[in-house]
C-alpha positions as CSV (number, residue, x, y, z in Angstrom):
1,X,83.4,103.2,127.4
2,X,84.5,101.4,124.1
3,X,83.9,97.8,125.2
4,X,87.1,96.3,123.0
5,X,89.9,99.3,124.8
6,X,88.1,98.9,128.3
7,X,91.1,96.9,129.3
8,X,88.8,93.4,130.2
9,X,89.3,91.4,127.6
10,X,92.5,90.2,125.9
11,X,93.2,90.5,122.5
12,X,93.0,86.5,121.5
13,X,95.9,84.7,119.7
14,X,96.6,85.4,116.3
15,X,95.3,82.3,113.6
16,X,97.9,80.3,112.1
17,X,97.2,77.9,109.2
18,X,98.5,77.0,105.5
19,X,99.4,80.3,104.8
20,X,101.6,79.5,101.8
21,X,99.3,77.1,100.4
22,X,96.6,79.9,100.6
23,X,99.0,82.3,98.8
24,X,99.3,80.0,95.8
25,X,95.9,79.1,95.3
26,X,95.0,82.8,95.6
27,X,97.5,83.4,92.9
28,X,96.9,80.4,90.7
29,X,93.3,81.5,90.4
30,X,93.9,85.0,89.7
31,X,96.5,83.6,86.8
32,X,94.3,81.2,85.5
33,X,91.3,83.7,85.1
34,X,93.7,86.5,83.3
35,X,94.8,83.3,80.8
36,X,91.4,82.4,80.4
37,X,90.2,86.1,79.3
38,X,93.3,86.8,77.1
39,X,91.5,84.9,74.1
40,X,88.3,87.6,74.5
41,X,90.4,90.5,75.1
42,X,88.6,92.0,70.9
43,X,85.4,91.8,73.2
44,X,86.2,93.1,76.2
45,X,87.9,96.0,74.1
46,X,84.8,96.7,71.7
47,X,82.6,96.6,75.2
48,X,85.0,98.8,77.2
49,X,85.9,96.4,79.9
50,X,89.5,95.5,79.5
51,X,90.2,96.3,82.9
52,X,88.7,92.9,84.0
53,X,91.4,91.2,82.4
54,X,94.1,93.6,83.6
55,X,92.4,93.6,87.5
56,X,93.1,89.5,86.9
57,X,96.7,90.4,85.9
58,X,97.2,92.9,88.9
59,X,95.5,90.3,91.2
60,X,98.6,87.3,90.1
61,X,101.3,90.0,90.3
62,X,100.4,91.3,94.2
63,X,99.7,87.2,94.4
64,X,103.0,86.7,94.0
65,X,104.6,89.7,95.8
66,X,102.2,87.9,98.2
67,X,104.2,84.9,98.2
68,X,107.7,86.2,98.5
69,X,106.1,88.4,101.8
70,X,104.7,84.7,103.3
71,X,108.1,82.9,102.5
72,X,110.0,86.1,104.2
73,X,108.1,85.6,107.1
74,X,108.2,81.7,107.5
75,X,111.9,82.0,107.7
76,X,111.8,84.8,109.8
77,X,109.9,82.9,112.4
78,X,112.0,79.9,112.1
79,X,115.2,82.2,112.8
80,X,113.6,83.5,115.5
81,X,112.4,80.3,117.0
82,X,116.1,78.8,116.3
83,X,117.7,81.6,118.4
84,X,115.8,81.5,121.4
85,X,115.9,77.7,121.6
């Protein structure tokens, strides 16, 4: 039997912490690297590895789709927490 569906132990409680806070630094850093590579971009082009710079670009945008999911779900929870009080 697979010890974690053997029905003995419970699944434990889910983490919380600064989620949002998280989020933005996440994104932050993924903007600030893409910034800082825009200036090199001639050498990543004569090298072949523009996709570094893009990868940084994709990693802000889902940053911030990111965000708006985390803020969704913060008032989500407080709706939720307001209508069964």
């Amino acid at each position: 039997m697979n010890r974690w569906t053997d029905g003995q132990r419970e699944a434990p409680e889910p983490l919380e912490g600064p989620v949002r806070g998280t989020v933005l630094v996440g994104t932050g850093l993924w903007f600030v690297l893409f910034l800082a590579q825009l200036p090199f971009y001639g050498w990543y082009e004569d090298h072949g590895h523009t996709w570094f710079i893009w990868t940084c670009g994709a990693g802000g945008g889902l940053g911030l789709i990111g965000l708006w999911y985390v803020l969704a779900r913060e008032r989500a929870m407080k709706r939720d927490a307001s209508d069964s009080a």
